[in-house]
Each structure stands twice: as structure tokens, then as C-alpha cells.
C-alpha positions as CSV (number, residue, x, y, z in Angstrom):
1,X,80.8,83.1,87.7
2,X,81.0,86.7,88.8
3,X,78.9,87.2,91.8
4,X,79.8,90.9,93.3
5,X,81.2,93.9,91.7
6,X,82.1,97.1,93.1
7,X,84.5,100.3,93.0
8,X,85.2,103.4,94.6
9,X,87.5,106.3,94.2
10,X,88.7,108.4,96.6
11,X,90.2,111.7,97.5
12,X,93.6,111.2,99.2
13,X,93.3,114.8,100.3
14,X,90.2,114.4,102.3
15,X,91.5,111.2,103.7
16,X,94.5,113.6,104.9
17,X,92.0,116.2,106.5
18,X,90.3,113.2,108.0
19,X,93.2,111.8,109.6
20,X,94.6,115.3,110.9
21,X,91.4,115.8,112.3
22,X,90.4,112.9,113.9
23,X,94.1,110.9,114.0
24,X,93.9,107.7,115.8
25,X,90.0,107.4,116.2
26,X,89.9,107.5,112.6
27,X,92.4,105.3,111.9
28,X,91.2,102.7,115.1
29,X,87.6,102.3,113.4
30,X,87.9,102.0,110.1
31,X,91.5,100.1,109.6
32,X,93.0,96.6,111.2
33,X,96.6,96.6,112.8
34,X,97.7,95.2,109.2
35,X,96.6,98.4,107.6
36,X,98.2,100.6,109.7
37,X,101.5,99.2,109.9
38,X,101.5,99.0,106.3
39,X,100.7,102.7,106.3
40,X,103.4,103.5,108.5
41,X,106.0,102.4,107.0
42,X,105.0,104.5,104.0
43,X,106.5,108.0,103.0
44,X,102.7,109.2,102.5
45,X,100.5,106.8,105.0
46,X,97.5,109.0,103.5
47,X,98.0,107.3,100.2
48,X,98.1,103.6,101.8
49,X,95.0,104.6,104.0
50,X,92.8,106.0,101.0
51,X,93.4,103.2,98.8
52,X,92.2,100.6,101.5
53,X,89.3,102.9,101.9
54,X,87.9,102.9,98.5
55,X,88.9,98.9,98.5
56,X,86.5,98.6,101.9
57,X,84.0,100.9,100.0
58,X,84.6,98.8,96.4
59,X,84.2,95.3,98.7
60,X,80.8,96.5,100.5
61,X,79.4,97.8,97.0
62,X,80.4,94.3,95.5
63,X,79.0,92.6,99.0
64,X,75.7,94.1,97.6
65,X,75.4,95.9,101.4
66,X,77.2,99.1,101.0
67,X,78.6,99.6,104.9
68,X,74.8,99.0,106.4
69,X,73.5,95.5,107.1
70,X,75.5,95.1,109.7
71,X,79.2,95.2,107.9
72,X,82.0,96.6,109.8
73,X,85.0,98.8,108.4
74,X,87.6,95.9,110.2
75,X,85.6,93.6,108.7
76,X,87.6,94.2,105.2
77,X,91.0,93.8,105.7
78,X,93.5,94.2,102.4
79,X,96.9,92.7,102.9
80,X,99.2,92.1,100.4
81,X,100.5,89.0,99.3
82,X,104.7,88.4,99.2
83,X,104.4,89.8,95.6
84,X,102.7,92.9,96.9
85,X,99.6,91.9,94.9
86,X,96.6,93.2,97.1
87,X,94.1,90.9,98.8
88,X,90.4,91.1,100.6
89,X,89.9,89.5,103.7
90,X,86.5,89.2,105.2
91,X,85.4,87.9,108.3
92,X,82.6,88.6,110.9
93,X,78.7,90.0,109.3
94,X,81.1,90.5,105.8
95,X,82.0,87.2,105.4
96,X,78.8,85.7,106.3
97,X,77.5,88.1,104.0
98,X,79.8,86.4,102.0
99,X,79.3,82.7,102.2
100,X,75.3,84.0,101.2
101,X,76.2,85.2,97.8
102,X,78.7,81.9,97.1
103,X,76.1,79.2,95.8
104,X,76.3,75.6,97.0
105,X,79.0,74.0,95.9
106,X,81.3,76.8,95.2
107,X,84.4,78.7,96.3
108,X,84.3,82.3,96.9
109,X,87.4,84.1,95.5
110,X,87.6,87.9,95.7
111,X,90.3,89.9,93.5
112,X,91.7,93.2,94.0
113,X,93.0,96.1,92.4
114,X,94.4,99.6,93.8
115,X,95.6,102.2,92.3
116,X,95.9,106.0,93.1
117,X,97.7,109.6,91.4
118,X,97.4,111.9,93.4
119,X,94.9,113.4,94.8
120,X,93.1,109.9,93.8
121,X,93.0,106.6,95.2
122,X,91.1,104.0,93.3
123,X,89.7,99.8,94.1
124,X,88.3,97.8,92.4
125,X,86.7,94.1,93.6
126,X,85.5,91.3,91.5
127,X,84.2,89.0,93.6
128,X,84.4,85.4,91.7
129,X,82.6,81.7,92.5
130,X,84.3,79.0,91.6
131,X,83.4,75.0,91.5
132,X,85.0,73.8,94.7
133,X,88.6,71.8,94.0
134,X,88.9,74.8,91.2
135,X,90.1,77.6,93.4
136,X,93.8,76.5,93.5
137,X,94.0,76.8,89.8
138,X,92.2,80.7,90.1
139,X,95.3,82.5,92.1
């Protein structure tokens, strides 16, 4: 069953200005170490950094929160799997958050899509419950 649903899209241009302006504070409070070295090995970090953006936006929206209640920007974490399939990782007020939405008996599982063309960077996240022991068979 689908419990949370939300998307975002961003401009990677103003994600630029934001990171010229404010460089490493920016950076430091919204994105874990993951993030950023993923963004630095990149030809445009900019693009990286916007697309994990909208996907912390996308993840708070599907949350049901939006970034209030408590939910921290580090609190969203998108790796990447071997395949370089994107992933959501939540701990701390997100996760507990979280573990609210998932009812009894069931397995949270939260899928992820990014995309961006410049000067836009696009996530979405479905968030998905599924009967415990079924999770395995969902990735």
C-alpha cells in the first residue's frame, strides 16, 4: 500500500547561487558526508546537490511534514546503490516520522527517482508498506 507521496523540482541555477554564496555552510546543513563526496567527484557538483535537494524536499512532502515537525535536512540521506539506482535513508525525527505512517505489521520501503536537464533537477518518492517477510521480494 502506498503510504507517502511527494515531489519537488528544482532550479540547479539557484542551487549554484546558493552554494557560491554561502559554500560550505550550505552544503554542511543541508547534505551528509555521502552527498558531498558524491558531489565532488562530479563535473557539475551543482547538479548532484539540486537533485538531492528536491529528493529531501520530495521525502518530507511524502513524510506528510514538509521540513517542520522537527525533520532535519541530514536526516534524508540519498545514496546510490552499486547500480547507481538512488536510495532514501532516514533516520533521527524522519525516521520516527517514519515508523508512524508504516502500520503494524508492515515494512516501510521508500523508492526513488532523480532526474534533472538543465537548469532542472527533479525527485520523486513513493513511499510503499509492505507485509513484513515481503520486503525482500519488493527491491
Amino acid at each position: 500500500m502506498i503510504i507517502g507521496i511527494g515531489s519537488d523540482l528544482t532550479n540547479i541555477t539557484r542551487i549554484q547561487r546558493t552554494l557560491d554564496r554561502f559554500g560550505d555552510r550550505f552544503r554542511d546543513r543541508v547534505f551528509t558526508v555521502i552527498e558531498k563526496e558524491k558531489a565532488a567527484r562530479k563535473k557539475n557538483p551543482s547538479e548532484t546537490f539540486a537533485k538531492r535537494w528536491a529528493a529531501k524536499e520530495a521525502c518530507s512532502k511524502a513524510l506528510g511534514t514538509g521540513l517542520r515537525m522537527g525533520i532535519a535536512w541530514k536526516e534524508m540521506e540519498v545514496t546510490n546503490l552499486s547500480t547507481g539506482q538512488p536510495q532514501m535513508n532516514v533516520t533521527g525525527s524522519a525516521k520516527k516520522r517514519l515508523d508512524k505512517l508504516t502500520p503494524s505489521g508492515f515494512i516501510p520501503i521508500i523508492h526513488v527517482t532523480l532526474t534533472d536537464d538543465h537548469p532542472w533537477a527533479q525527485a520523486f518518492i513513493v513511499i510503499e508498506a509492505v507485509p513484513a517477510g515481503d520486503e525482500i521480494s519488493q527491491i
